[in-house]
C-alpha distance (Angstrom), angle and dihedral (degrees) to the residues before:
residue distance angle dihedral
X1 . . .
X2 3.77 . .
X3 3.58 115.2 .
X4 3.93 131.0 -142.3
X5 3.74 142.4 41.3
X6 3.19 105.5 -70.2
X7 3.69 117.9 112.1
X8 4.19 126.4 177.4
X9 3.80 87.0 -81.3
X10 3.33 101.6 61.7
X11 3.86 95.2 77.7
X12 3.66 92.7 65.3
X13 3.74 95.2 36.5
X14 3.27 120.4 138.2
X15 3.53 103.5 -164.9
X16 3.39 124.3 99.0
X17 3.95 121.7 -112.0
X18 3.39 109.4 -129.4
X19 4.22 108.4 163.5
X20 4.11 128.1 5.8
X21 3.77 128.6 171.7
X22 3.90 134.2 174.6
X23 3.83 123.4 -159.1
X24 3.78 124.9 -179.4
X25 3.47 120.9 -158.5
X26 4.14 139.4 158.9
X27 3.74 119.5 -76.5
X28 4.12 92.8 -113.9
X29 3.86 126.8 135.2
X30 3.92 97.8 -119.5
X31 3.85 85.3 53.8
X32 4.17 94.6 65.1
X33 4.27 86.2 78.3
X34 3.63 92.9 42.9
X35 4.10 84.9 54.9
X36 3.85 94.9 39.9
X37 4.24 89.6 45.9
X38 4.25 87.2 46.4
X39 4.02 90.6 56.8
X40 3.76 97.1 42.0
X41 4.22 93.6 51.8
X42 4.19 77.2 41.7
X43 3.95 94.0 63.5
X44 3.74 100.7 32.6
X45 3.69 95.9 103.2
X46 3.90 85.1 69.9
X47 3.49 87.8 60.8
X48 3.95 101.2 -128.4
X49 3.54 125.3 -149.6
X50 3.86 106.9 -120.9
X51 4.06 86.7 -112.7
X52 3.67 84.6 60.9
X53 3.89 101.1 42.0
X54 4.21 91.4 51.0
X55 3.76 86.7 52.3
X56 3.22 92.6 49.9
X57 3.81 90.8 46.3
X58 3.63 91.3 47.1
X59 3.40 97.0 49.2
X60 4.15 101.0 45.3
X61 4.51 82.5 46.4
X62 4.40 87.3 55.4
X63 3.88 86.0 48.1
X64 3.62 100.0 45.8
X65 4.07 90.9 37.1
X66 3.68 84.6 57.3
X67 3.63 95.5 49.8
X68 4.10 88.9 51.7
X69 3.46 90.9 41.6
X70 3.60 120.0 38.9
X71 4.30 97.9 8.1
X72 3.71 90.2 56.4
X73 4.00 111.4 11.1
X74 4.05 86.5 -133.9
X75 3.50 84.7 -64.4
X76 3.64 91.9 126.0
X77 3.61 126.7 -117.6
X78 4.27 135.5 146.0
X79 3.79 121.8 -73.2
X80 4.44 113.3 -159.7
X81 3.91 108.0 -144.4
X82 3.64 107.2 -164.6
X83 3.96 117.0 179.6
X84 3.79 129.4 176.8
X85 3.89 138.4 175.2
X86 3.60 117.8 -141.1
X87 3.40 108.5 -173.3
X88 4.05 104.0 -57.5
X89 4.16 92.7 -13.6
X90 3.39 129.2 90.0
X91 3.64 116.9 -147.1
X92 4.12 109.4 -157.7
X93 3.89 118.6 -169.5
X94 3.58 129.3 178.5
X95 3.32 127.8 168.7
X96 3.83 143.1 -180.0
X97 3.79 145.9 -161.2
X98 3.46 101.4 -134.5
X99 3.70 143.2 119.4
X100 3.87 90.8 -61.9
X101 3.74 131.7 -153.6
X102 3.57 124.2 -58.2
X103 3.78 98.7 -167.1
X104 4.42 104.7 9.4
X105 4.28 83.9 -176.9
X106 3.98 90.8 59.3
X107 4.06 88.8 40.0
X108 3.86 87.9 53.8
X109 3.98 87.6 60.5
X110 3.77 111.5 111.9
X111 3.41 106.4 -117.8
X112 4.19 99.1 19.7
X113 3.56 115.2 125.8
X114 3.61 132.4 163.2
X115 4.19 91.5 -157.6
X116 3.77 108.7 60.0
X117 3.53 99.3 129.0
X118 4.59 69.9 62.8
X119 3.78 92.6 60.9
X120 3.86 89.6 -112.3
X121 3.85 117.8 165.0
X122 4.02 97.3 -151.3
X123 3.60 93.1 -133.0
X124 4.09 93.0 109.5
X125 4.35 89.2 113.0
X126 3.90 94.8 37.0
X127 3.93 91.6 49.4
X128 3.89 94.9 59.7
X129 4.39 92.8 32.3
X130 3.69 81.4 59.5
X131 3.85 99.7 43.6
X132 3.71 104.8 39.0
X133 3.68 133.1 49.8
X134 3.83 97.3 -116.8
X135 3.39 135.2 2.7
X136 4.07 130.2 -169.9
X137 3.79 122.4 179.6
X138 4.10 120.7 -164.3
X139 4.03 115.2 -166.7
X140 3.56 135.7 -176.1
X141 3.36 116.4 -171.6
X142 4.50 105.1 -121.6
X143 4.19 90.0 10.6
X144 3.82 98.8 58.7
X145 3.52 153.4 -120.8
X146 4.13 125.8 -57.2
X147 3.93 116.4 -165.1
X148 4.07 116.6 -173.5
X149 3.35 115.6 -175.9
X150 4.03 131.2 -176.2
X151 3.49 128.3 -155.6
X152 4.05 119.2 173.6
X153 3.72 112.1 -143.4
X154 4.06 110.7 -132.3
């Protein structure tokens, strides 16, 4: 799976880039608030409303959960965070290389989960929709799973 935050957009973007990072670290549980923590000290020069930083927080924790989860069963495995300001929007990526998603519009479902038997609610994908701006997920089945998500600072 491709990493970072790019998306097909972003070579006719007019914005203008003005902060990126990328921080790989192992696919384990007690990593998903290190993750959500990194992106929230990331965007603080925009000066977020607190609204804004916990949806940001929730969002980047349902991605990386996912990742943990579902990319790599708790198997272990590396997850690419990728975050970028362009002008007043933050651009999140993270990305795994995991089992990937056999059909991404069926995972989107509210509800859908392939890990009940894991006490999973299946509301990973409607989490971040709801909290960020945009969100667009890429999936190979056996390479992984790429999430971008946009939120625009106000």
């Amino acid at each position: 799976m491709e990493q970072g935050y790019k998306t097909e957009n972003d070579r006719t973007d007019k914005r203008k880039l003005v902060n990126e990072m990328q921080i790989v670290f192992e696919a384990k549980p007690e990593n998903e608030g290190f993750a959500r923590t990194a992106v929230a000290a990331f965007v603080a020069s925009l000066n977020p409303t607190m609204d804004e930083l916990a949806d940001i927080k929730t969002a980047v924790s349902e991605a990386v959960t996912n990742c943990v989860i579902h990319g790599y069963e708790l198997e272990g495995g590396k997850i690419f965070l990728d975050a970028a300001i362009w002008d007043r929007t933050l651009v999140v990526a993270v990305t795994d290389e995991g089992r990937g998603i056999a059909d991404v519009e069926k995972a989107r479902e509210p509800m859908f989960t392939t890990k009940p038997e894991w006490e999973r609610s299946g509301m990973g994908f409607s989490f971040m929709e709801a909290f960020m701006d945009e969100i667009e997920v890429a999936s190979s089945p056996g390479r992984g799973t790429r999430i971008v998500m946009q939120k625009e600072i106000r």
